[in-house]
C-alpha angles and dihedrals in degrees: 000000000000115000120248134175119219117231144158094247133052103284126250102222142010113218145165131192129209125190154153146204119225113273107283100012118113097217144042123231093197110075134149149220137219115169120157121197136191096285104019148352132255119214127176137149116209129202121207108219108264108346138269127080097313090058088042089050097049090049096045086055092051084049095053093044098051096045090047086053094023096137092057135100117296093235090042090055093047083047096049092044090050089058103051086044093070114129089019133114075256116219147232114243134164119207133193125189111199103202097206090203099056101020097225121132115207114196135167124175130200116202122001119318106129117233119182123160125212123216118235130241113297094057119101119247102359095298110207142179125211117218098234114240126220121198115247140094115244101231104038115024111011118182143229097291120215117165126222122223127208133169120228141185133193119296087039119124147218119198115171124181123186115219100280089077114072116233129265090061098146105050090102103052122143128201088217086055115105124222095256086041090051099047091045101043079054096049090049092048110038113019112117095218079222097095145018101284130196139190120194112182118189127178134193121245111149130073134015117354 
């Protein structure tokens, strides 16, 4: 099923996740976060270097650490995840932070997870925006960080894919696909079998259209 977070209020966005561990590993190193809060959401999907239980153990303590600060600044929480990484075999991760007042997303992604939003409905020829990707490992060589802003407005959608899933990914999406159809019909398609792999799909529904 589709996740959803329960809330007092409407929520902001409808999303699903589908992933995998390499064939014979326990856990997975690419794992995810959705956390809305009153004012936004924070989504980010993060990939522990290589794969096994050291890359699963660096990306569950960037988890931790971005759920615990969620409502912060996209760079402050790179930087504060940099920092716990340390001595760790350190993680991509890409990060968007939807501000429901204005209706603005800021992102920034450091490595290789893939982030590409798609524009809703009542723009022309599936207009889209790529989250731009600086080279680095947080953790262990982060980069100069500069956030990109976007605005959005409901019907737009996130889809992020770590580096387990081959590029190219959104070219069949369809507007009568649902989140959790989206991200497994991804995963199935496109995904290499040579590395953990993981889909988030995360879709606007609250605000403006």
């Amino acid at each position: 099923m589709d996740a959803h977070l329960v809330l007092d209020r409407a929520p902001l966005i409808d999303w699903a996740v589908a992933g995998v561990a390499l064939a014979g590993e326990v856990r997975s190193g690419d794992l995810h976060v959705v956390k809305e809060f009153a004012g936004g959401a924070l989504i980010a999907v993060v990939d522990g270097l290589g794969h096994g239980e050291e890359a699963a153990e660096a990306a569950g303590m960037a988890v931790t650490t971005l759920e615990v600060h969620a409502e912060e600044p996209v760079e402050a929480l790179v930087r504060r995840c940099n920092e716990v990484l340390r001595g760790t075999r350190g993680v991509a991760m890409s990060l968007v932070s939807l501000n429901a007042a204005g209706q603005t997303m800021s992102c920034v992604g450091v490595g290789n997870v893939e982030c590409v939003l798609i524009r809703g409905r009542g723009h022309a020829a599936w207009a889209r925006e790529s989250v731009m990707l600086r080279g680095g490992v947080v953790g262990y060589s982060l980069p100069p960080l500069r956030a990109s802003f976007f605005p959005y407005s409901r019907g737009d959608t996130l889809i992020f894919a770590t580096d387990g899933v081959r590029s190219g990914f959104v070219a069949d999406l369809s507007w009568s696909e649902r989140p959790q159809e989206a991200a497994d019909r991804i995963l199935t398609q496109f995904g290499r079998g040579t590395d953990d792999a993981l889909v988030l799909v995360a879709r606007v529904i609250g605000g403006e259209a």
